[in-house]
N, C-alpha and C positions, 0 to 999 in steps of 0.2 A: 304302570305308575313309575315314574322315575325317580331318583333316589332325595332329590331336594324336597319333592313335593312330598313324601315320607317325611324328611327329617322337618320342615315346616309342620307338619304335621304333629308330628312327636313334640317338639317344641311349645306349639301353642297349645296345646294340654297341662304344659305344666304353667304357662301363662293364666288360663282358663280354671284350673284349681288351687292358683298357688302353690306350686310344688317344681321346683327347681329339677329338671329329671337328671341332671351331673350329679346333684348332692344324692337324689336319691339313690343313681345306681352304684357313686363310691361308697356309699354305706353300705346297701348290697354285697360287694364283691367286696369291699372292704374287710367287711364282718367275717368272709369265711373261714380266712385262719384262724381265728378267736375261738369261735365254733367249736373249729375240728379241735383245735386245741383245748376245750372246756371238754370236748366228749370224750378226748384220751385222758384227762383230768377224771374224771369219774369212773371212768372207766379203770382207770389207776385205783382211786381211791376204793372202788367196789373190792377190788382184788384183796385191798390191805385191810377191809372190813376200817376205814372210817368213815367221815361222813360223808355223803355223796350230796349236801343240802345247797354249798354254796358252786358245786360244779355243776349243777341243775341245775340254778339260778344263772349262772353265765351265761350258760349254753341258751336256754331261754332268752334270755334277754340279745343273744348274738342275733339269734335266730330273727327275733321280730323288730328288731330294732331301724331297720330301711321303714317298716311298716309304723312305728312308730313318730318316724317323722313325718310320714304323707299321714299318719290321723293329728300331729299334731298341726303340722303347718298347714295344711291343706284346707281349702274352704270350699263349700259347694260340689263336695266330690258326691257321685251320686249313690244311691243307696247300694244297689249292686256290686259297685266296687267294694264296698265293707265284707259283701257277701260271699265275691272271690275270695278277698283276701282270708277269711273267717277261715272256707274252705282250705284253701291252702296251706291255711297253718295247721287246721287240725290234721289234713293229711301228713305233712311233715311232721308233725308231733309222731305220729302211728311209725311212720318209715325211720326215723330218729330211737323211737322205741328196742322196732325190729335190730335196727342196726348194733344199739347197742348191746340188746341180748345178745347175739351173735359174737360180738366183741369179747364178752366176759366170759362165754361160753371155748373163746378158743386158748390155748396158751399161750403166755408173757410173750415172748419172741417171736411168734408169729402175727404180730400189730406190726 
C-alpha cells in the first residue's frame, strides 16, 4: 500500500464521522505538556499535603480531552470505537496511577 492511499484513507474517516483528524491529533499531542504538567502539579501538591482535587481534575481532563472532541463532534462513529477508546482510558488511568505513586514515592530532586 502506498503512502497516498493510506493517507486518503486516514482522511476520509474523519470525513465519514465528522471528525477533523489535524484538530484531533493537535489536541492529542497538544494536551501532553498540560498533562505532564498537572501530574508534577499533584504530585507537588501531595508532597505539601494540600489538595490534590484540582491537579486531578486537569490532568483528567488533559488526558481525554482529543477523546472529547471525537465524542463530541463525531457522528456515526461506530460502537467499538467508544470501546477502544473506554479501554484506553481506563488503562491510562491504572499506568497514570502507577506513575504517580512512584513519583511521590521518590525524593524532591530526583523529578
Amino acid at each position: 500500500m502506498e503512502w497516498n492511499s493510506i493517507k486518503e484513507w486516514f482522511f476520509s474517516l474523519g470525513e465519514q464521522y465528522n471528525v477533523n483528524p489535524i484538530i484531533f491529533g493537535a489536541i492529542y499531542i497538544g494536551a501532553i505538556p498540560f498533562f505532564t504538567a498537572s501530574i508534577a502539579w499533584l504530585v507537588r501538591n501531595y508532597r505539601k499535603g494540600k489538595s490534590i482535587v484540582m491537579p486531578v481534575l486537569s490532568a483528567g481532563f488533559f488526558f481525554v480531552s482529543a477523546y472529547l472532541y471525537l465524542i463530541i463532534a463525531g457522528r456515526n462513529v461506530p460502537l467499538w470505537v467508544y470501546l477502544v477508546l473506554a479501554a484506553m482510558i481506563v488503562f491510562g488511568i491504572f499506568s497514570t496511577i502507577k506513575k504517580v505513586r512512584r513519583q511521590i514515592k521518590e525524593k524532591p530532586n530526583e523529578i
